[in-house]
LOFI-695478 format. One line per field, with one value per atom (N, C-alpha, C, O): residue number from 1; x, y, z; residue in three letters; atom name. Coordinates in Angstrom, 2 decimals. Layout:
resi = c(NUM,...)
px = c(X,...)
py = c(Y,...)
pz = c(Z,...)
resn = c(Ala,...)
name = c(CA,...)
***
This chain:
resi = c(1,1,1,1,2,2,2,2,3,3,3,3,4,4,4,4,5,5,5,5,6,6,6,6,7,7,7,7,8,8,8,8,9,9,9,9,10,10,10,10,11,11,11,11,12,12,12,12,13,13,13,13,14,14,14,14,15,15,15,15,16,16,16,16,17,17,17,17,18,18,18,18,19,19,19,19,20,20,20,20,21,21,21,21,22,22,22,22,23,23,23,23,24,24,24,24,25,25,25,25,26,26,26,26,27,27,27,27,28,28,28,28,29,29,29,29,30,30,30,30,31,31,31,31,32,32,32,32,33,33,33,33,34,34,34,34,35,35,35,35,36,36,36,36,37,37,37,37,38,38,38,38,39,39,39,39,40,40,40,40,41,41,41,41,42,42,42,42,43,43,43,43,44,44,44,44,45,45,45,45,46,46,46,46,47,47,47,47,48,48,48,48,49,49,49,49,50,50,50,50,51,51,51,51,52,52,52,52,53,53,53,53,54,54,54,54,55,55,55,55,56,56,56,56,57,57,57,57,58,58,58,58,59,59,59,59,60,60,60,60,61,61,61,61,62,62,62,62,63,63,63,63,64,64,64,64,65,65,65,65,66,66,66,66,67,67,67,67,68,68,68,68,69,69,69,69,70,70,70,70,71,71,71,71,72,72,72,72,73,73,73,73,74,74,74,74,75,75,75,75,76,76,76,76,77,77,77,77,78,78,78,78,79,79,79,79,80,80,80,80,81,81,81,81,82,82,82,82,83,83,83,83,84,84,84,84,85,85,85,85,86,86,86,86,87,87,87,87,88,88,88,88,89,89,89,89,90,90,90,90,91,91,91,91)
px = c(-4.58,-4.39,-4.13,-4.83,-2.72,-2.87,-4.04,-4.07,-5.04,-5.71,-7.16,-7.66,-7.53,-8.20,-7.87,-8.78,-6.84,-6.29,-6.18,-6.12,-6.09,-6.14,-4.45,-3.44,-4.44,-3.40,-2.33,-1.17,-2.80,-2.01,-2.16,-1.59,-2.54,-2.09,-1.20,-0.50,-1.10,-0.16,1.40,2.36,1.21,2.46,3.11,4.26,2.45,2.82,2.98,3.62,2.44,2.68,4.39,5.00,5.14,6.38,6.32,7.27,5.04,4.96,3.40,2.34,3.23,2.03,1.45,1.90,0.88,0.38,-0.16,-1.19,-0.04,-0.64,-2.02,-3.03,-1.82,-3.30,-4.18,-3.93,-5.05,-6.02,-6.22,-7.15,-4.90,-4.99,-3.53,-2.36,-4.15,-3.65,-2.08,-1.21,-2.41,-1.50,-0.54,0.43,-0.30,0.83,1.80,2.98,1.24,2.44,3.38,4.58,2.57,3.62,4.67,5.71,4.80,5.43,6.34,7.49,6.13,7.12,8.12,9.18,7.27,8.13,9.22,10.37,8.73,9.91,11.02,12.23,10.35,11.63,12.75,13.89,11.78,12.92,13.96,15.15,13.25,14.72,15.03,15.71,14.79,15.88,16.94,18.08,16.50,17.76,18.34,19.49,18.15,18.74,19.85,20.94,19.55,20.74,21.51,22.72,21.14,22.16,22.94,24.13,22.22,23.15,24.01,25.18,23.44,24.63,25.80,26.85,26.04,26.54,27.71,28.93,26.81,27.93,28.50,29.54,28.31,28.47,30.18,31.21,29.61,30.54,31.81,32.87,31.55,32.74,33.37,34.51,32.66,33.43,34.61,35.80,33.82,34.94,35.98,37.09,35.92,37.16,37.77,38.89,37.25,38.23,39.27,40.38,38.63,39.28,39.94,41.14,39.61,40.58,42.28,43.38,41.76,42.95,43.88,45.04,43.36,44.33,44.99,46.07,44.16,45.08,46.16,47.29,46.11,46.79,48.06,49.12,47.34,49.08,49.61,50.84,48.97,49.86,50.58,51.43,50.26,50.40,52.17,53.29,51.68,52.62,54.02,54.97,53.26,54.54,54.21,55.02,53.36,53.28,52.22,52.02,51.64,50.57,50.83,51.38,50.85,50.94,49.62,48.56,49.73,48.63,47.91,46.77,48.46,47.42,46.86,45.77,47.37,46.51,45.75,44.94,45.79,44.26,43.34,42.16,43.81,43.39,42.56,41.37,42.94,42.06,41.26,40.35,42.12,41.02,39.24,38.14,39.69,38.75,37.90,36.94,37.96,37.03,36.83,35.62,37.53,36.76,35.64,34.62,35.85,34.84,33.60,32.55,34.03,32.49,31.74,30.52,32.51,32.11,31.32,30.18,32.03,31.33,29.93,28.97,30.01,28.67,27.76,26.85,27.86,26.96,26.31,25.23,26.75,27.00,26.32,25.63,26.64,25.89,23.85,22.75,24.16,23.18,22.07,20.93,22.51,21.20,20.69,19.51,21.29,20.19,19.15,18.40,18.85,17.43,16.13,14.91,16.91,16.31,15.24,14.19,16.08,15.57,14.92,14.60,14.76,14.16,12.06,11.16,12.07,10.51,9.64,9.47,9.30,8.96,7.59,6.41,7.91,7.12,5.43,4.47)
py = c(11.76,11.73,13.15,14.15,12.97,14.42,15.26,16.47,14.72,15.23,15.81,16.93,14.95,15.44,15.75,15.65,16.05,16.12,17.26,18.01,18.09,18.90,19.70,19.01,20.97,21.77,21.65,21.77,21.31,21.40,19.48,19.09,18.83,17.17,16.76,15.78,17.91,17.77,17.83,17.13,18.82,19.40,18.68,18.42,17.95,17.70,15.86,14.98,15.82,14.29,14.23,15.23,12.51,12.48,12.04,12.38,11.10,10.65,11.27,11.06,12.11,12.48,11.66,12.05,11.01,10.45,11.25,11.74,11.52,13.03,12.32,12.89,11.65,10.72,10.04,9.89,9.82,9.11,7.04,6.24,6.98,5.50,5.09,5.45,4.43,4.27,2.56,2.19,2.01,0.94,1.56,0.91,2.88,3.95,3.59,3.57,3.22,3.18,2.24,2.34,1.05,-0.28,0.24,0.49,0.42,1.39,2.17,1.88,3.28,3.55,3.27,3.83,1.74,1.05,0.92,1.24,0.31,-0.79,0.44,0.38,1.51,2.38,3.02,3.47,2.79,3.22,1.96,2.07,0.91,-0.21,-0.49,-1.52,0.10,-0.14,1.27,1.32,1.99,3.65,3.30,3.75,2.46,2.21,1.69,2.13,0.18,-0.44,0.36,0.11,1.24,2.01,2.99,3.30,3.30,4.32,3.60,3.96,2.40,1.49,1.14,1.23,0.82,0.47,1.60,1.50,2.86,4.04,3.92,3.27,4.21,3.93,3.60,4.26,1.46,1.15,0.90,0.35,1.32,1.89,2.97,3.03,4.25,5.15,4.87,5.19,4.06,3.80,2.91,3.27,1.78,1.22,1.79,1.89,2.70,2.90,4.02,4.20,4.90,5.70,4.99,5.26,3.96,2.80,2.49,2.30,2.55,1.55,2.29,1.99,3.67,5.04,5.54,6.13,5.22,5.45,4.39,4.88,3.12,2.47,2.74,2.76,3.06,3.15,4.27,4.40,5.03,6.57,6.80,7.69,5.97,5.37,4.73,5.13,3.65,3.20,3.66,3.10,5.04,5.86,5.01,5.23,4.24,3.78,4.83,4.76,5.79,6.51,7.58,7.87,8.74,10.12,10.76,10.17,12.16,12.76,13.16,13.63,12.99,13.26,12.38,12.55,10.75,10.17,9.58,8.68,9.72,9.79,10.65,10.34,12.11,12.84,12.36,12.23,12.06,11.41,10.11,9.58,9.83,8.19,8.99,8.51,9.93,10.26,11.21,11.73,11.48,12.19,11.07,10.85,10.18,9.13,8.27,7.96,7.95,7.38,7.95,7.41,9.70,10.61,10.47,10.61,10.13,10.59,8.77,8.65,7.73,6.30,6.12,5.44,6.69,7.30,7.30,6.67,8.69,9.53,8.46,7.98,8.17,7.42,5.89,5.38,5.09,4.21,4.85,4.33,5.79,6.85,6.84,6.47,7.30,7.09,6.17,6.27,4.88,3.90,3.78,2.82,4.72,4.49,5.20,5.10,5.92,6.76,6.13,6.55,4.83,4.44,3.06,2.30,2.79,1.82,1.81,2.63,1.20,1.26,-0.16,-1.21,-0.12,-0.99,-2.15,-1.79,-3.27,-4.52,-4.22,-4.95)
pz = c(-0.83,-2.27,-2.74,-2.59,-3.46,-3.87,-4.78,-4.56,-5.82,-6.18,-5.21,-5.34,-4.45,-3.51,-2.05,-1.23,-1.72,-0.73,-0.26,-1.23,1.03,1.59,1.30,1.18,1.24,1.25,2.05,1.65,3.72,4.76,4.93,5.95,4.44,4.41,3.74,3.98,2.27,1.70,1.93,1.62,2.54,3.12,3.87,3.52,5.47,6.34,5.86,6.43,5.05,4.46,3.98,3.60,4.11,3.60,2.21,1.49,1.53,1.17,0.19,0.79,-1.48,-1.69,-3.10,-4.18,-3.09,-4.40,-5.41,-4.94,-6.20,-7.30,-8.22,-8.66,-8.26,-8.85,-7.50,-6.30,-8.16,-7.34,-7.40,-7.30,-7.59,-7.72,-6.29,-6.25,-5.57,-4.47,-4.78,-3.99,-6.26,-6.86,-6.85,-6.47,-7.17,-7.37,-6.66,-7.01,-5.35,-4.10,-4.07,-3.81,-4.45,-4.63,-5.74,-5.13,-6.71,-7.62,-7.25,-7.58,-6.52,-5.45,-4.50,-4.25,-3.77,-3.07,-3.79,-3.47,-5.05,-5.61,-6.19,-6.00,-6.90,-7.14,-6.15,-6.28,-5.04,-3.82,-3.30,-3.00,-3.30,-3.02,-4.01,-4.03,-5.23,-6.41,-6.21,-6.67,-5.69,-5.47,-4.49,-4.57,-3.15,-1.94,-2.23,-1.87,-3.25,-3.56,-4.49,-4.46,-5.29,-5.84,-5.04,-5.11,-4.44,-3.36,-2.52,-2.37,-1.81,-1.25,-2.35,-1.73,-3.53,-4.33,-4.53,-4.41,-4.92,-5.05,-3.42,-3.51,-2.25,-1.24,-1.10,-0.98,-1.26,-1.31,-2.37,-2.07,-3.38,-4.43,-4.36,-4.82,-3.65,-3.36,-2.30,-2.38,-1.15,-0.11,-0.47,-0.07,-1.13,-1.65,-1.96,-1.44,-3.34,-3.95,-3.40,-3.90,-2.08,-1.59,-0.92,-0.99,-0.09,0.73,0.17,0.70,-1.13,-2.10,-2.18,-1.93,-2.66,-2.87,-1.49,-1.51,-0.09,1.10,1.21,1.34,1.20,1.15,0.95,1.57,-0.83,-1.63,-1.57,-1.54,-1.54,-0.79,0.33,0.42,1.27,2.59,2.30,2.61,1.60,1.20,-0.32,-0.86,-0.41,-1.58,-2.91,-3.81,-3.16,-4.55,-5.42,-6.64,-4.53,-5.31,-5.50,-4.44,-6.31,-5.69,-5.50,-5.69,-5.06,-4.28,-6.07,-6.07,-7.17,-8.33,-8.56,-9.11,-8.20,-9.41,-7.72,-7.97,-7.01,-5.83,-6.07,-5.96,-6.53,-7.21,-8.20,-7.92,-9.33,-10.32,-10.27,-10.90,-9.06,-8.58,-7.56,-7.28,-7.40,-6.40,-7.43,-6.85,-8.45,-9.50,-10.30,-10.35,-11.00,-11.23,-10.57,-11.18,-9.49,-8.65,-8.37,-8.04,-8.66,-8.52,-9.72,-9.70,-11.05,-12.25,-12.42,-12.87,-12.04,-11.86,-10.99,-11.34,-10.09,-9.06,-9.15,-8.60,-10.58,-11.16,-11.96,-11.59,-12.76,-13.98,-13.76,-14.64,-12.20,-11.61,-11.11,-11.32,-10.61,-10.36,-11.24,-10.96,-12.36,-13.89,-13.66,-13.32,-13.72,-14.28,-13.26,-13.43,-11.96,-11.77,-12.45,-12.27,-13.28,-14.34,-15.40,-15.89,-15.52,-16.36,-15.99,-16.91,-15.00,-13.72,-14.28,-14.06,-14.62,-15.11,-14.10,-14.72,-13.10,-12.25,-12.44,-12.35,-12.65,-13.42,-12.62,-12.91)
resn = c(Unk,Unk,Unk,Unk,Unk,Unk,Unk,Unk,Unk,Unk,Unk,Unk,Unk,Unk,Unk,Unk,Unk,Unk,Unk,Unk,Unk,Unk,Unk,Unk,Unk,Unk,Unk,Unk,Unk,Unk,Unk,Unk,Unk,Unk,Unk,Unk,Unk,Unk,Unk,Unk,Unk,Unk,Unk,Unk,Unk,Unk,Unk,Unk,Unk,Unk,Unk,Unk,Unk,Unk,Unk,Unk,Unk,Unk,Unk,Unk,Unk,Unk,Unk,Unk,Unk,Unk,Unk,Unk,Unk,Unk,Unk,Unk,Unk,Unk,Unk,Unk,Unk,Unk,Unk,Unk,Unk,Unk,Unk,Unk,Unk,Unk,Unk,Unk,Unk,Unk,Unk,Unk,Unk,Unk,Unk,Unk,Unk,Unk,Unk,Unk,Unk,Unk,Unk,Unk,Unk,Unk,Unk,Unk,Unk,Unk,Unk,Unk,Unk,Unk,Unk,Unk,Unk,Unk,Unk,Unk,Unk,Unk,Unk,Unk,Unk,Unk,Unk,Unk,Unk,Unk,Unk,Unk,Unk,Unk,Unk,Unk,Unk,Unk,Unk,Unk,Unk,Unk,Unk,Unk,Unk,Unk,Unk,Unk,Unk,Unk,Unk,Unk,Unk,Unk,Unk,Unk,Unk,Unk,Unk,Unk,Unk,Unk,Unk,Unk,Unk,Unk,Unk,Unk,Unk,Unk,Unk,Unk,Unk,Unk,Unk,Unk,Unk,Unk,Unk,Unk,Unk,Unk,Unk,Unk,Unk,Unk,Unk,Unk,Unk,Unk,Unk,Unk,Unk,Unk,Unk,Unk,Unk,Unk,Unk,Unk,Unk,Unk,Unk,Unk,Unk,Unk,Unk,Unk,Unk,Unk,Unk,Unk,Unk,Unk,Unk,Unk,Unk,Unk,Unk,Unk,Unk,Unk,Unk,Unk,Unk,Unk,Unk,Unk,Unk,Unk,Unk,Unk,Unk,Unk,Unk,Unk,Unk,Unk,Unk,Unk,Unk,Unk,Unk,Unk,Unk,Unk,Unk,Unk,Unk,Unk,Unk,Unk,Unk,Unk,Unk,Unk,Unk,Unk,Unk,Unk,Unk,Unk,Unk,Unk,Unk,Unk,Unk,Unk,Unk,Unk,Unk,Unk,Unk,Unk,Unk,Unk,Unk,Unk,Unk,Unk,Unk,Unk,Unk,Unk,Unk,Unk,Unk,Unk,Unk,Unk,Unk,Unk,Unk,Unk,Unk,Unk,Unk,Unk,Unk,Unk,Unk,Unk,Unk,Unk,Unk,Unk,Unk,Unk,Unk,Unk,Unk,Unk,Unk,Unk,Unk,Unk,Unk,Unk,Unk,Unk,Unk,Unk,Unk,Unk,Unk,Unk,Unk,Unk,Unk,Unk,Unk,Unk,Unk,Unk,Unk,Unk,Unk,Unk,Unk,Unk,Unk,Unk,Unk,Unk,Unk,Unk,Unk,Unk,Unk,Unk,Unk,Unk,Unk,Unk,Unk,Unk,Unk,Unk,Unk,Unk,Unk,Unk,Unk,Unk)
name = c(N,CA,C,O,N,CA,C,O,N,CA,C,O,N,CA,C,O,N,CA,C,O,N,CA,C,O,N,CA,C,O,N,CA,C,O,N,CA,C,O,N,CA,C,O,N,CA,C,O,N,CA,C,O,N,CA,C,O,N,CA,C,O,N,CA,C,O,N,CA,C,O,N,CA,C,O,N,CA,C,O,N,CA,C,O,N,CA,C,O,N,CA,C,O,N,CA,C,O,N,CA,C,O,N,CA,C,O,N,CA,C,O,N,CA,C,O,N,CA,C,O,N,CA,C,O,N,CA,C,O,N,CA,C,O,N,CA,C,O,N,CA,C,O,N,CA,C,O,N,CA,C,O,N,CA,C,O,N,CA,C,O,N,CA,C,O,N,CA,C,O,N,CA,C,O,N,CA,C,O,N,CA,C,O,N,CA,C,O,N,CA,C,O,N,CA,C,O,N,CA,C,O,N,CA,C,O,N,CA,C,O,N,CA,C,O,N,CA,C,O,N,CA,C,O,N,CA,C,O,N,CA,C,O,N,CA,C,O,N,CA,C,O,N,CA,C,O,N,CA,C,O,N,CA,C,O,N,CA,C,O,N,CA,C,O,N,CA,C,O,N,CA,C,O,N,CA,C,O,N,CA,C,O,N,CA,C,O,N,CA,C,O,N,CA,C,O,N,CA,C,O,N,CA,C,O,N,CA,C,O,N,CA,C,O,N,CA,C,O,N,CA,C,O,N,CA,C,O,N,CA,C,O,N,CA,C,O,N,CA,C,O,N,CA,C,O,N,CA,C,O,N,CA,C,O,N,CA,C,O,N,CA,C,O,N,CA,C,O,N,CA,C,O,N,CA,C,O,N,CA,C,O,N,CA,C,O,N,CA,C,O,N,CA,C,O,N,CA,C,O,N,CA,C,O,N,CA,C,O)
***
């Protein structure tokens, strides 16, 4: 526990609870497979959408700007997917 917990347990721990209520953790769980699936999510939207843009560039329907702008959009969608674990308040 981080409040009573040793200096060097702290450290070497992956995982430190800062209160002394051990419910905390389930709490945790759940905020972390709610970020997993967001990160899979950005994941797989980034790769499509980079997929789509090889394609058509591939194929001369794209130019190298607007992959360009497909590939900063998709960072800026990411991000933007990213927040809402921000605001993730776990039941």
């Amino acid at each position: 526990m981080g409040g009573l917990g040793s200096d060097a347990a702290i450290e070497a721990a992956d995982v430190v609870l800062m209160t002394d209520e051990p419910s905390k953790l389930a709490a945790a769980m759940n905020i972390a497979k709610r970020t997993k699936g967001i990160v899979w999510q950005n994941i797989a939207l980034a790769l499509g959408v980079k997929g789509v843009f090889l394609v058509l560039g591939a194929g001369g329907v794209a130019s190298m700007w607007e992959a360009v702008f497909a590939d900063v959009g998709v960072a800026l969608l990411a991000i933007f997917n990213a927040m809402r674990a921000m605001k993730y308040k776990p039941a």
